[in-house]
PDB file of N, H, CA, C and O in Angstrom:
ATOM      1  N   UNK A   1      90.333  99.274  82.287  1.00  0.00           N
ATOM      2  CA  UNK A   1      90.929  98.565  83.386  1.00  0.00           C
ATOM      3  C   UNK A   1      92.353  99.080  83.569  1.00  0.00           C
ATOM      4  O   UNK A   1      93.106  99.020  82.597  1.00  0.00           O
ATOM      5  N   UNK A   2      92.751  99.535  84.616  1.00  0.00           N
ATOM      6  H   UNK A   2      92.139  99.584  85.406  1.00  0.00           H
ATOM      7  CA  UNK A   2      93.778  99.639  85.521  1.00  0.00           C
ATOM      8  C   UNK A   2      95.050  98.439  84.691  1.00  0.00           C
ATOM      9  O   UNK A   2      94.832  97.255  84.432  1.00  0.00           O
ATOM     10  N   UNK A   3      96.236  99.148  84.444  1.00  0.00           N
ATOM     11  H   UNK A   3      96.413 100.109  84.655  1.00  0.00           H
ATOM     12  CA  UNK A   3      97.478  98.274  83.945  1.00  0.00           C
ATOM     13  C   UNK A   3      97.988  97.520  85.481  1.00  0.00           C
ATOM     14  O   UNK A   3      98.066  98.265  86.458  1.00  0.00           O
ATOM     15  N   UNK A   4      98.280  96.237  85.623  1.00  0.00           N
ATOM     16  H   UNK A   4      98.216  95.631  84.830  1.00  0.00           H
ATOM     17  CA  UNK A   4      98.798  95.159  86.413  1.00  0.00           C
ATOM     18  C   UNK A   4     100.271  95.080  86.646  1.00  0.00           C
ATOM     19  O   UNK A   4     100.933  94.353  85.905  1.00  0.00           O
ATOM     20  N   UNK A   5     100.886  95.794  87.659  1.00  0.00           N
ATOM     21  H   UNK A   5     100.349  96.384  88.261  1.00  0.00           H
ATOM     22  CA  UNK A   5     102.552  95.792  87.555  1.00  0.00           C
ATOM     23  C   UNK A   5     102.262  94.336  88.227  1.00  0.00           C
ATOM     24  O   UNK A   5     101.377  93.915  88.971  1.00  0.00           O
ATOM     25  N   UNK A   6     103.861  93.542  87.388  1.00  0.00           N
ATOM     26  H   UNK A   6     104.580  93.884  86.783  1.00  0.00           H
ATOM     27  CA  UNK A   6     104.062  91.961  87.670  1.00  0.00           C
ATOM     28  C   UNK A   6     105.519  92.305  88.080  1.00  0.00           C
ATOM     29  O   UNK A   6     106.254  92.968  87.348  1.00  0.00           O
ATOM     30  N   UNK A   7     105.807  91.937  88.994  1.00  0.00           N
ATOM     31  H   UNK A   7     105.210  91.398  89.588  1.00  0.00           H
ATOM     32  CA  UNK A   7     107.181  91.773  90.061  1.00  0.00           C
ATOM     33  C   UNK A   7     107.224  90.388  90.726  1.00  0.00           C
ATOM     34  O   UNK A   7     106.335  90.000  91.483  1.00  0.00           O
ATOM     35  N   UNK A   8     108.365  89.626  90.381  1.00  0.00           N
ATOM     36  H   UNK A   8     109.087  89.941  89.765  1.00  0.00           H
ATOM     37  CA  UNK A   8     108.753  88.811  90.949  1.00  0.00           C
ATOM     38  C   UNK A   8     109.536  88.843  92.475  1.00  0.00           C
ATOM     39  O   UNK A   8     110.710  89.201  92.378  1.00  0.00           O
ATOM     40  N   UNK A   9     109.240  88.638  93.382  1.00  0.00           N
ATOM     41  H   UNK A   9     108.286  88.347  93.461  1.00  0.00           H
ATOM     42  CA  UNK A   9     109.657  89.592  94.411  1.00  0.00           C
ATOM     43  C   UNK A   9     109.754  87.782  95.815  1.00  0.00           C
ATOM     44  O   UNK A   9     109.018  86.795  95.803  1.00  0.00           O
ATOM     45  N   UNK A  10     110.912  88.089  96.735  1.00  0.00           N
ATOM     46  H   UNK A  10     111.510  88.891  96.744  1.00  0.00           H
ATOM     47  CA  UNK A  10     111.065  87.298  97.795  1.00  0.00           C
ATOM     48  C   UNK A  10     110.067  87.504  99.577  1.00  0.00           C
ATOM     49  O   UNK A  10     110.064  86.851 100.621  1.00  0.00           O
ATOM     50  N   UNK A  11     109.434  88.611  99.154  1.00  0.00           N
ATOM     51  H   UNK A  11     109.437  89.141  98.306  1.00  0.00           H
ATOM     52  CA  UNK A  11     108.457  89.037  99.997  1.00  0.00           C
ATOM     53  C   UNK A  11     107.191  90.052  99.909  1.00  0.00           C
ATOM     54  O   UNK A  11     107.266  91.071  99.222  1.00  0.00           O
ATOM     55  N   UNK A  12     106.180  89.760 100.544  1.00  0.00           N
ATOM     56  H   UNK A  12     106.119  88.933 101.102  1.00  0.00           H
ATOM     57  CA  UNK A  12     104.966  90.827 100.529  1.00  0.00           C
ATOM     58  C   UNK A  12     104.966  92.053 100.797  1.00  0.00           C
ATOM     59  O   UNK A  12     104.740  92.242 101.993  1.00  0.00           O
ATOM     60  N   UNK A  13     105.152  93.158 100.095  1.00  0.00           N
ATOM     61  H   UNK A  13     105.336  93.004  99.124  1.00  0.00           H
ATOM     62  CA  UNK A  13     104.589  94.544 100.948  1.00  0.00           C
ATOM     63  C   UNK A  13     103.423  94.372 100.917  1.00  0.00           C
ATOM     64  O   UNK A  13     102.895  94.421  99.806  1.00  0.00           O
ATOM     65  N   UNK A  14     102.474  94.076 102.247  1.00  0.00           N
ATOM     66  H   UNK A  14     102.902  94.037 103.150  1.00  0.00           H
ATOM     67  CA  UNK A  14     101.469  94.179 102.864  1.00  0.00           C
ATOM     68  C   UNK A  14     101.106  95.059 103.426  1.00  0.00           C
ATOM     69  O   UNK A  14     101.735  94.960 104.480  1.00  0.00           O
ATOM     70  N   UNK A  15     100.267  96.251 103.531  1.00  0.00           N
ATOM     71  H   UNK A  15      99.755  96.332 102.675  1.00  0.00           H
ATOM     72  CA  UNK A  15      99.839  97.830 104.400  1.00  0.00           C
ATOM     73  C   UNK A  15      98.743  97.128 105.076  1.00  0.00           C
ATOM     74  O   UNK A  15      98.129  96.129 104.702  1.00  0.00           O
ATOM     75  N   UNK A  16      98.578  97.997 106.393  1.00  0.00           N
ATOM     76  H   UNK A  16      99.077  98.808 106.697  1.00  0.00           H
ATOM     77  CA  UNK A  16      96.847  97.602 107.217  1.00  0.00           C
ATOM     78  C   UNK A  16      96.121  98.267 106.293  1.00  0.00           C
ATOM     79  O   UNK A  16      96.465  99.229 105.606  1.00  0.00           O
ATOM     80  N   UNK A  17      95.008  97.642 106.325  1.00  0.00           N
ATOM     81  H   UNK A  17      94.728  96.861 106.883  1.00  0.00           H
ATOM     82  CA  UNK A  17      94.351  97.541 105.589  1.00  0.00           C
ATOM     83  C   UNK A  17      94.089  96.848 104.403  1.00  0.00           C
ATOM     84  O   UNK A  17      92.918  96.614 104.107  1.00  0.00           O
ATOM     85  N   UNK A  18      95.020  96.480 103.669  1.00  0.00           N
ATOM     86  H   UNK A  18      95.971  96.670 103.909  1.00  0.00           H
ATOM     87  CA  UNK A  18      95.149  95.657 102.267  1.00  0.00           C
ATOM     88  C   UNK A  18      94.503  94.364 102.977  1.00  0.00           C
ATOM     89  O   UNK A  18      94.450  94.070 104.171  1.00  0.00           O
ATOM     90  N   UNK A  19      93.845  93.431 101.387  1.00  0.00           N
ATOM     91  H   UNK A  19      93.888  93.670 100.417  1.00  0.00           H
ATOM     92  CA  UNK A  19      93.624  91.984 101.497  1.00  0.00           C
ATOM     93  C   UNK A  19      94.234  91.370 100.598  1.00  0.00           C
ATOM     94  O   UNK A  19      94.678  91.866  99.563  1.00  0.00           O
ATOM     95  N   UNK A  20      94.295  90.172 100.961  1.00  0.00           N
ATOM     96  H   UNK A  20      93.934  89.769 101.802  1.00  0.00           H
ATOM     97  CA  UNK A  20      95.306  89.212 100.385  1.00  0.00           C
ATOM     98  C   UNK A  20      94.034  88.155  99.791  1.00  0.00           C
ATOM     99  O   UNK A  20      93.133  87.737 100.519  1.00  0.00           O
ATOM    100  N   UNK A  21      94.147  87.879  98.551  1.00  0.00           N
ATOM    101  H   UNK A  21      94.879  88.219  97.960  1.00  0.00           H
ATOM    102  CA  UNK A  21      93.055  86.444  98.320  1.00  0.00           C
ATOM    103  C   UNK A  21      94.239  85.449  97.467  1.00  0.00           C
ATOM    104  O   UNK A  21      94.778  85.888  96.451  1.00  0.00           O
ATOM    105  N   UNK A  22      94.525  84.222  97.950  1.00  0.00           N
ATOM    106  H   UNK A  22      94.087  83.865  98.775  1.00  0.00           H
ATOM    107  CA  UNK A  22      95.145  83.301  97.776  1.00  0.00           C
ATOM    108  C   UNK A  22      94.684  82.571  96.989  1.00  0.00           C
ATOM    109  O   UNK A  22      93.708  81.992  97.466  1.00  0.00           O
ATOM    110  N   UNK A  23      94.973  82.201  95.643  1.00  0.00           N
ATOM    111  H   UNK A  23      95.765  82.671  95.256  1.00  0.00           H
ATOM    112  CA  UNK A  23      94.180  80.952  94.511  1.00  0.00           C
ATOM    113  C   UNK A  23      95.375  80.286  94.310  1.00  0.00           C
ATOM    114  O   UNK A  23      96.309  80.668  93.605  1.00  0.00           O
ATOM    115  N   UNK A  24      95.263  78.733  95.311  1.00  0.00           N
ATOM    116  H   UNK A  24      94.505  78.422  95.884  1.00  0.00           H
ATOM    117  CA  UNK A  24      95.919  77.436  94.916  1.00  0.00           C
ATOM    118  C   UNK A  24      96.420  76.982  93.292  1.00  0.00           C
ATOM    119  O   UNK A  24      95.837  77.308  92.258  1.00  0.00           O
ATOM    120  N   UNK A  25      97.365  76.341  93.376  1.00  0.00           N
ATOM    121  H   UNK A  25      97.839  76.076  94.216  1.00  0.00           H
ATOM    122  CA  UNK A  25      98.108  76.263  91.866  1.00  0.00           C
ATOM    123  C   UNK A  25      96.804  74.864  91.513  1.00  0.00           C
ATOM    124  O   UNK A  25      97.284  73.967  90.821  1.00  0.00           O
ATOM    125  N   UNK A  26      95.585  74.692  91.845  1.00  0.00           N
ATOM    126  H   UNK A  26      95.195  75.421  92.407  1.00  0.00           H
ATOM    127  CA  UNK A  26      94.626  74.199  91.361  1.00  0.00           C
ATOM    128  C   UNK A  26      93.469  74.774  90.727  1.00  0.00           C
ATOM    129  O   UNK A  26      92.570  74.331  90.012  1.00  0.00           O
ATOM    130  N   UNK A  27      93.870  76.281  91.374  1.00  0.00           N
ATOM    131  H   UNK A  27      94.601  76.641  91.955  1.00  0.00           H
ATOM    132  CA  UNK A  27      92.561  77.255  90.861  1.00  0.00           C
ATOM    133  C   UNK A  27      91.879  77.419  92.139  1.00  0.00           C
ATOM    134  O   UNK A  27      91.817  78.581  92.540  1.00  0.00           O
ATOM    135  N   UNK A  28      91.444  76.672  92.742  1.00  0.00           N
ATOM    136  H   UNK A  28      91.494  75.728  92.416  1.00  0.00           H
ATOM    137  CA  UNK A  28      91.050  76.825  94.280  1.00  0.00           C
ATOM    138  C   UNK A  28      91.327  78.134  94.942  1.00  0.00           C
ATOM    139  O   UNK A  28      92.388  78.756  94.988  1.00  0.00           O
ATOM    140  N   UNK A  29      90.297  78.392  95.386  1.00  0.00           N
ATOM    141  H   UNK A  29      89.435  77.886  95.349  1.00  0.00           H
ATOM    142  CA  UNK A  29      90.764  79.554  96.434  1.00  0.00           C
ATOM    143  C   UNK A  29      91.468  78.789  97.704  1.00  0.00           C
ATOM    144  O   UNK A  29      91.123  77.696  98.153  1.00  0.00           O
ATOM    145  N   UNK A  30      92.527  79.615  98.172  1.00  0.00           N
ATOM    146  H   UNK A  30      92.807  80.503  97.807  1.00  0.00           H
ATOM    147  CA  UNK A  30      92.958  78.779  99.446  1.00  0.00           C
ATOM    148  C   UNK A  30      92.368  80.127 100.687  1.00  0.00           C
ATOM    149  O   UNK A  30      91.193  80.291 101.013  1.00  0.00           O
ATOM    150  N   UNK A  31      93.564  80.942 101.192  1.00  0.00           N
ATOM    151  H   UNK A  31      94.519  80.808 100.928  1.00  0.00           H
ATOM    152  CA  UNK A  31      93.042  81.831 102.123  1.00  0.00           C
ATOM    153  C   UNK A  31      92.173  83.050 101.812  1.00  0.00           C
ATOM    154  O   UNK A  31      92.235  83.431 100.642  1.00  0.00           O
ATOM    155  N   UNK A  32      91.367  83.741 102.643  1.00  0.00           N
ATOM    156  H   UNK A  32      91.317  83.432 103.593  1.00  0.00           H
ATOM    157  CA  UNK A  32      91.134  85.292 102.551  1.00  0.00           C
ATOM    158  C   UNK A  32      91.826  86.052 103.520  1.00  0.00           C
ATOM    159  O   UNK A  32      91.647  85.498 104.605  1.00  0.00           O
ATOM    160  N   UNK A  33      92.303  86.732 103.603  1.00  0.00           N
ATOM    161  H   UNK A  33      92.449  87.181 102.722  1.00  0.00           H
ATOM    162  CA  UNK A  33      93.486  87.408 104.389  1.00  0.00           C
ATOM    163  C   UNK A  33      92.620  88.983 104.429  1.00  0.00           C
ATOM    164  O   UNK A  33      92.863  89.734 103.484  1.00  0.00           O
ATOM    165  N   UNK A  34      91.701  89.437 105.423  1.00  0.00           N
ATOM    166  H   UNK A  34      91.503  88.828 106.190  1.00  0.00           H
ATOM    167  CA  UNK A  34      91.466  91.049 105.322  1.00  0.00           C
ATOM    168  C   UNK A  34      92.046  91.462 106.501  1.00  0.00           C
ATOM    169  O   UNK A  34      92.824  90.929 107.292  1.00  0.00           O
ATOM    170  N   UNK A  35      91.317  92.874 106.426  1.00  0.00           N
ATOM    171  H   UNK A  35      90.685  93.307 105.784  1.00  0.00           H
ATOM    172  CA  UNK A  35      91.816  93.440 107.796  1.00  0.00           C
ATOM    173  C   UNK A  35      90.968  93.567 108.936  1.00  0.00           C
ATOM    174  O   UNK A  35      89.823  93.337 108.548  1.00  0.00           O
ATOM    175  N   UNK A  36      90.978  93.777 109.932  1.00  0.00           N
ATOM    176  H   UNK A  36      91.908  93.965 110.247  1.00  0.00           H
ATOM    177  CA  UNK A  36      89.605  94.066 110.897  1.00  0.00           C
ATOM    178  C   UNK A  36      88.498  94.390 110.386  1.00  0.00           C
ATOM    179  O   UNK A  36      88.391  95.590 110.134  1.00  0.00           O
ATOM    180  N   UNK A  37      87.609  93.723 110.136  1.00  0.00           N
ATOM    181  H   UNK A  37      87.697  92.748 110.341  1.00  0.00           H
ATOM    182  CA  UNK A  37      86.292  94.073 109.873  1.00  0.00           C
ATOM    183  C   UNK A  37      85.178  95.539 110.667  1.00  0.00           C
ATOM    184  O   UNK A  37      84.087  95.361 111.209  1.00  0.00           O
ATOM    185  N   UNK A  38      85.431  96.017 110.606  1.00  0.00           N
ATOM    186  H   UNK A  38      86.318  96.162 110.166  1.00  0.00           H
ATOM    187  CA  UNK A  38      84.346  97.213 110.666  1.00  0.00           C
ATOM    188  C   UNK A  38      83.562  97.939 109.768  1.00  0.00           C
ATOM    189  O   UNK A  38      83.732  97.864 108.551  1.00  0.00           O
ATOM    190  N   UNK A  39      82.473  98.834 110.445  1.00  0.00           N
ATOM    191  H   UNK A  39      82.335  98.895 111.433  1.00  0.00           H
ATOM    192  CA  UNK A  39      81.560  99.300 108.902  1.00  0.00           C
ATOM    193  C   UNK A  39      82.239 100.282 108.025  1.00  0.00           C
ATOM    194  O   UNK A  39      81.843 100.704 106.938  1.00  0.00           O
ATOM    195  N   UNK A  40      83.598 100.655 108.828  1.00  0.00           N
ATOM    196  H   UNK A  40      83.919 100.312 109.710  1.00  0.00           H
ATOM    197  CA  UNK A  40      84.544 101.778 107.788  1.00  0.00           C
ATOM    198  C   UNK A  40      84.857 100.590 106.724  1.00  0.00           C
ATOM    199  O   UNK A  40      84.358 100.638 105.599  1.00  0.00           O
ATOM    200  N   UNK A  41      85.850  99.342 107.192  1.00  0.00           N
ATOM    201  H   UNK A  41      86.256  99.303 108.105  1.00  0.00           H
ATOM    202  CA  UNK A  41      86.163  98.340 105.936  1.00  0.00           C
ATOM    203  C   UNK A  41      85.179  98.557 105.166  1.00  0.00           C
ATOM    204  O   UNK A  41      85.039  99.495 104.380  1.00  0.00           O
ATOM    205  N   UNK A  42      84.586  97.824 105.347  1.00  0.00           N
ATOM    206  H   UNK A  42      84.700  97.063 105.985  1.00  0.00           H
ATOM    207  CA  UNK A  42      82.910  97.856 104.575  1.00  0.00           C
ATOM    208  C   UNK A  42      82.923  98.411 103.317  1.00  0.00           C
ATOM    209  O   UNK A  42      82.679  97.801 102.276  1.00  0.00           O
ATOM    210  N   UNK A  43      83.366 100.205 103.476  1.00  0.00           N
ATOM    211  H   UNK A  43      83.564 100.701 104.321  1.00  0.00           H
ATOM    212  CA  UNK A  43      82.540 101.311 102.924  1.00  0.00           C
ATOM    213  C   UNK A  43      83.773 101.166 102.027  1.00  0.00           C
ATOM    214  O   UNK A  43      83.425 101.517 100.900  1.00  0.00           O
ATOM    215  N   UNK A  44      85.032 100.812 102.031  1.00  0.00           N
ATOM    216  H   UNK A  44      85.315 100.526 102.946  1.00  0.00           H
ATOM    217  CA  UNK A  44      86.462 100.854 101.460  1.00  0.00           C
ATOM    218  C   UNK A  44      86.436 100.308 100.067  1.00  0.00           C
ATOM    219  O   UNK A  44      86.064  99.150  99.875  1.00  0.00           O
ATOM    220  N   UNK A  45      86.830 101.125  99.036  1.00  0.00           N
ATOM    221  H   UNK A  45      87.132 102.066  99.192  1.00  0.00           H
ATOM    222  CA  UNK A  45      87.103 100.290  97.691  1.00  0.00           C
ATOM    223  C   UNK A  45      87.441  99.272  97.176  1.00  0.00           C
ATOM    224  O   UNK A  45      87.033  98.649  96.196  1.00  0.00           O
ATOM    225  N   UNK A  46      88.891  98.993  98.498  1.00  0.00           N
ATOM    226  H   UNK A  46      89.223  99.499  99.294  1.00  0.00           H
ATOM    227  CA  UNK A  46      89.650  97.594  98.428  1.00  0.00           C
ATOM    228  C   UNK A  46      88.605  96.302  98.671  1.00  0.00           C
ATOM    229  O   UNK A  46      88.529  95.154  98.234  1.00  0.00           O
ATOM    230  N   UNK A  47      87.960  97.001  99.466  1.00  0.00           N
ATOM    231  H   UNK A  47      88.022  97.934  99.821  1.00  0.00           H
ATOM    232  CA  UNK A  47      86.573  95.645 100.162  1.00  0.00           C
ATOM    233  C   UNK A  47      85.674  95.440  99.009  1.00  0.00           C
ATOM    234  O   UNK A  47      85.734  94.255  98.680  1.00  0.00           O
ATOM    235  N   UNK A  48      85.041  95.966  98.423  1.00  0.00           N
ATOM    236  H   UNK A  48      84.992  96.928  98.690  1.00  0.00           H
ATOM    237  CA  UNK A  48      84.243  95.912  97.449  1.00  0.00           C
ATOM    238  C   UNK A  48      84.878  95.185  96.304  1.00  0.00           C
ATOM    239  O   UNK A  48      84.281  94.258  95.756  1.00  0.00           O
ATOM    240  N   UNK A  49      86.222  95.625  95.876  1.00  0.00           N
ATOM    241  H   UNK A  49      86.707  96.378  96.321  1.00  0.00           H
ATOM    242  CA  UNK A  49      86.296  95.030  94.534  1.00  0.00           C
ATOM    243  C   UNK A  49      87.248  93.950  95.259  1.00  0.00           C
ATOM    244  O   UNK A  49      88.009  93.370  94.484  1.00  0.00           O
ATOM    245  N   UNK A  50      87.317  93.650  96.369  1.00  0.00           N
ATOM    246  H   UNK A  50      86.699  94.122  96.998  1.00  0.00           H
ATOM    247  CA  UNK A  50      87.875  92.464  97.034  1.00  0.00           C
ATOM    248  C   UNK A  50      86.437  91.291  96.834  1.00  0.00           C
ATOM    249  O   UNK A  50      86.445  90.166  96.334  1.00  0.00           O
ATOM    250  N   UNK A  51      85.504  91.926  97.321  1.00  0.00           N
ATOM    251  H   UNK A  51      85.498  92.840  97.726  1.00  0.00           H
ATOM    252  CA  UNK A  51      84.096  90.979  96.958  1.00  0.00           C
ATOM    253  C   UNK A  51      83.302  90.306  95.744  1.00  0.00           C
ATOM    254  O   UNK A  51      82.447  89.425  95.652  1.00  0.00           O
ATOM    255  N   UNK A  52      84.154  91.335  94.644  1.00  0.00           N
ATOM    256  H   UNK A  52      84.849  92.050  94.719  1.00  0.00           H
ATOM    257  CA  UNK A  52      83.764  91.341  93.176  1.00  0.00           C
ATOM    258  C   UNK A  52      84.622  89.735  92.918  1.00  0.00           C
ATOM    259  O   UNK A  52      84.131  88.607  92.873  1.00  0.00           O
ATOM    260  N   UNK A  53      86.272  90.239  92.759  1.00  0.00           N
ATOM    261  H   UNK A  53      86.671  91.155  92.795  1.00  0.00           H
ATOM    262  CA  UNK A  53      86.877  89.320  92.592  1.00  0.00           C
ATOM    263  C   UNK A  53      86.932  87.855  93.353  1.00  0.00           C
ATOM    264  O   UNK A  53      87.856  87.180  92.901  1.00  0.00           O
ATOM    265  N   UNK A  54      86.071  87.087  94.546  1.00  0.00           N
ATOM    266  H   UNK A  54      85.320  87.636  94.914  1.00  0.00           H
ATOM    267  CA  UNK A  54      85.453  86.351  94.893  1.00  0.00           C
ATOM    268  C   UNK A  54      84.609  85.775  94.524  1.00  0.00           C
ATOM    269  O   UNK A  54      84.491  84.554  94.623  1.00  0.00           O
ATOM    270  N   UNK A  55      83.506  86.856  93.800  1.00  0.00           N
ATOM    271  H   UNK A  55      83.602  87.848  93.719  1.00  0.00           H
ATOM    272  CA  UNK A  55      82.515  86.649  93.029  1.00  0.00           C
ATOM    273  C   UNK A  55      82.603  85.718  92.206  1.00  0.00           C
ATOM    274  O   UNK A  55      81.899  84.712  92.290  1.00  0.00           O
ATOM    275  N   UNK A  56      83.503  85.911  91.260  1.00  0.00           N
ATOM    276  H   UNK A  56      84.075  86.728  91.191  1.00  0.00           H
ATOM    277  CA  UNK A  56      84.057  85.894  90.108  1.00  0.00           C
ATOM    278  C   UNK A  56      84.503  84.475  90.180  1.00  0.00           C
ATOM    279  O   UNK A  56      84.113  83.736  89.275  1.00  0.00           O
ATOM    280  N   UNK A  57      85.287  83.964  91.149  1.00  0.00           N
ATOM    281  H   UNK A  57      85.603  84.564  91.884  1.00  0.00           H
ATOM    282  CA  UNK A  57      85.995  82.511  91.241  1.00  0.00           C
ATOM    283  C   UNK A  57      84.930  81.953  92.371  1.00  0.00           C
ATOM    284  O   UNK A  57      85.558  81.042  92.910  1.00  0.00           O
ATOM    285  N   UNK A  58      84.004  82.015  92.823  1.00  0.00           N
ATOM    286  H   UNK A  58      83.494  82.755  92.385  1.00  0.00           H
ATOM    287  CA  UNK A  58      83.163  81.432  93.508  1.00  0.00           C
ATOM    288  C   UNK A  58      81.796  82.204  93.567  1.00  0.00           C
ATOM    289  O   UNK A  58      81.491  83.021  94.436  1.00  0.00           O
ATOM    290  N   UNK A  59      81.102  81.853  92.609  1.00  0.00           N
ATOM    291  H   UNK A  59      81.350  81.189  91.903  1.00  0.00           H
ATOM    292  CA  UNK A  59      79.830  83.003  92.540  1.00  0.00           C
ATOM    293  C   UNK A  59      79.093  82.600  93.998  1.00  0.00           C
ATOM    294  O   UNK A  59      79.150  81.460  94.460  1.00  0.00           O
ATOM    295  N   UNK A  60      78.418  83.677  94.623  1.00  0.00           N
ATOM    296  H   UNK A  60      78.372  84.602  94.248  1.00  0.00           H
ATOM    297  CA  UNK A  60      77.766  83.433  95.576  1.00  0.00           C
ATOM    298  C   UNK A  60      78.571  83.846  96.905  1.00  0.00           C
ATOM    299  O   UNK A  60      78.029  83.879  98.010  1.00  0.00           O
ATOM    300  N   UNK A  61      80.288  84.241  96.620  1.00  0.00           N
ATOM    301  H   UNK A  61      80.729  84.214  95.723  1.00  0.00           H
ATOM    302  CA  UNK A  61      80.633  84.332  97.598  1.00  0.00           C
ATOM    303  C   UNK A  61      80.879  85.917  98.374  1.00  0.00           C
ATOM    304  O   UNK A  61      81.248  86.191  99.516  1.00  0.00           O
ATOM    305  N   UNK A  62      80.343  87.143  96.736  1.00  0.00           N
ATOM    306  H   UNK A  62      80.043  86.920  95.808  1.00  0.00           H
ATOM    307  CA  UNK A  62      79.838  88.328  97.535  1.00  0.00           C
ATOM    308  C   UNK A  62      78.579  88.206  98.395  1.00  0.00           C
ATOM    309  O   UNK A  62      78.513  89.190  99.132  1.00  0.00           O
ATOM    310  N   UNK A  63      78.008  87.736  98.497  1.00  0.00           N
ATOM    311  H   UNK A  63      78.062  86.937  97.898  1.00  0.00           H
ATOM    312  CA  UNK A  63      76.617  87.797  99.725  1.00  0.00           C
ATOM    313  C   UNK A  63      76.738  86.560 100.448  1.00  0.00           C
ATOM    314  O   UNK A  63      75.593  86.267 100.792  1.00  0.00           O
ATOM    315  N   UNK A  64      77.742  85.474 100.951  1.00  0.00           N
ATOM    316  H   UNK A  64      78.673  85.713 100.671  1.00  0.00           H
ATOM    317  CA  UNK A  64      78.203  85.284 102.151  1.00  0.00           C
ATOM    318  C   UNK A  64      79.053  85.765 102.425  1.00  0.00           C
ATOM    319  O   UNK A  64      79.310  85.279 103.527  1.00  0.00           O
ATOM    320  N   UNK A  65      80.040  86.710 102.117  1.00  0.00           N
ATOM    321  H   UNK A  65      79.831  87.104 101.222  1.00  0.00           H
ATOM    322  CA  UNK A  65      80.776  87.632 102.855  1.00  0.00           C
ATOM    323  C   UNK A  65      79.841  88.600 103.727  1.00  0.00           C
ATOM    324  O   UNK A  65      79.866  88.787 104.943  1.00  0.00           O
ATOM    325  N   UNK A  66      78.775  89.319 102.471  1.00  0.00           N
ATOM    326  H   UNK A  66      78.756  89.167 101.483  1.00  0.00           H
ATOM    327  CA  UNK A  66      78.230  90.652 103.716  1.00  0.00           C
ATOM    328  C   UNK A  66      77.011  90.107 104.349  1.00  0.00           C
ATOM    329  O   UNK A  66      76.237  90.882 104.911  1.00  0.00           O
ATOM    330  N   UNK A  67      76.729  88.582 104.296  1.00  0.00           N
ATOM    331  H   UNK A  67      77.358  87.952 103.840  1.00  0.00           H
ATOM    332  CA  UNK A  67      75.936  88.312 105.228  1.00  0.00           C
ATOM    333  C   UNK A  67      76.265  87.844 106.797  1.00  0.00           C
ATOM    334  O   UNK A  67      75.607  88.003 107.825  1.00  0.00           O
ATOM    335  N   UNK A  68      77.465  87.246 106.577  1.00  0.00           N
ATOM    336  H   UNK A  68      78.000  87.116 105.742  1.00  0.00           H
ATOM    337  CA  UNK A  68      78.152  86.905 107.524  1.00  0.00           C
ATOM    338  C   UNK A  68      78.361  88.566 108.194  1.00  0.00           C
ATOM    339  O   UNK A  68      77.507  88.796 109.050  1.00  0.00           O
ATOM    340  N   UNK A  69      78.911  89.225 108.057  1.00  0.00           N
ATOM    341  H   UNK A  69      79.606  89.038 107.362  1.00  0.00           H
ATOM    342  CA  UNK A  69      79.461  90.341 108.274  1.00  0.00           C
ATOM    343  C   UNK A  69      78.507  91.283 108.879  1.00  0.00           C
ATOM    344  O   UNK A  69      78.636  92.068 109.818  1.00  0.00           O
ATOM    345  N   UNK A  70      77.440  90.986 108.043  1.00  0.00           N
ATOM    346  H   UNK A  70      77.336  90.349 107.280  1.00  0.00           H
ATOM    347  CA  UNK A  70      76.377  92.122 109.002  1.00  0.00           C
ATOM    348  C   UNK A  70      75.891  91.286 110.454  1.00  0.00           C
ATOM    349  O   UNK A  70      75.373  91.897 111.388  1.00  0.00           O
ATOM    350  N   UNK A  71      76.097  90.073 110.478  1.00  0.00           N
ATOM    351  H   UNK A  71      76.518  89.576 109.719  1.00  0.00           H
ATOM    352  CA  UNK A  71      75.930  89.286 112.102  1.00  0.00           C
ATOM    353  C   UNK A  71      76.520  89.550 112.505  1.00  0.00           C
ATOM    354  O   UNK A  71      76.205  89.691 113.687  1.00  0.00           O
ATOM    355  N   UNK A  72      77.956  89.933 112.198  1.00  0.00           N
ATOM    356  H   UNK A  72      78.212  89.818 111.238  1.00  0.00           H
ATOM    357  CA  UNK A  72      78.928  90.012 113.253  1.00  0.00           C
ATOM    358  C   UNK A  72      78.571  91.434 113.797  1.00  0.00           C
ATOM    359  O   UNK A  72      78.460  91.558 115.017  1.00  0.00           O
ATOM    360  N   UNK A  73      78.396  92.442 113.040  1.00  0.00           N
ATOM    361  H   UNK A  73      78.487  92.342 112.049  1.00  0.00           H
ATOM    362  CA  UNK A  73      78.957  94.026 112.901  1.00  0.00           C
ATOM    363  C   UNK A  73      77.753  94.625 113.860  1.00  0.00           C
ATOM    364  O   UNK A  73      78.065  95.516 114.650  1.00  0.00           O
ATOM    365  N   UNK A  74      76.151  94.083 113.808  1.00  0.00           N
ATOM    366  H   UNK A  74      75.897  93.359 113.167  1.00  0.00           H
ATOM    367  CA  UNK A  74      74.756  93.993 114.205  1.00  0.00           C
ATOM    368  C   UNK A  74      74.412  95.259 113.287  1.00  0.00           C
ATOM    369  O   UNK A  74      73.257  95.680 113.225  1.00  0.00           O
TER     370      UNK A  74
END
């Protein structure tokens, strides 16, 4: 596994493309924050292990992401 830089910081560097997943000081997930959905996102690394880590705090929630997603996308 990949080392985790920790920065205490007064704002987001956010790039297009990046996602944001928000977990409430309850543990709760609060927002999902992606970027335009298309089948390029899709195919993107960030998306995938964006789906993993969902997984993970809400099992079940990689396959309503790409189910939802393939309705939208047709």
């Amino acid at each position: 596994m990949s080392k985790v830089d920790i920065a205490i910081d007064d704002h987001l560097d956010i790039e297009v493309g990046d996602s944001v997943i928000v977990i409430k000081a309850d543990g709760s997930l609060g927002k999902v924050i992606l970027p335009e959905m298309n089948r390029d996102t899709q195919q993107t690394e960030g998306y995938k292990k964006m789906l993993k880590v969902l997984d993970l705090q809400k099992p079940g929630a990689e396959k309503d992401f790409k189910d939802y997603n393939k309705n939208k996308l047709h």
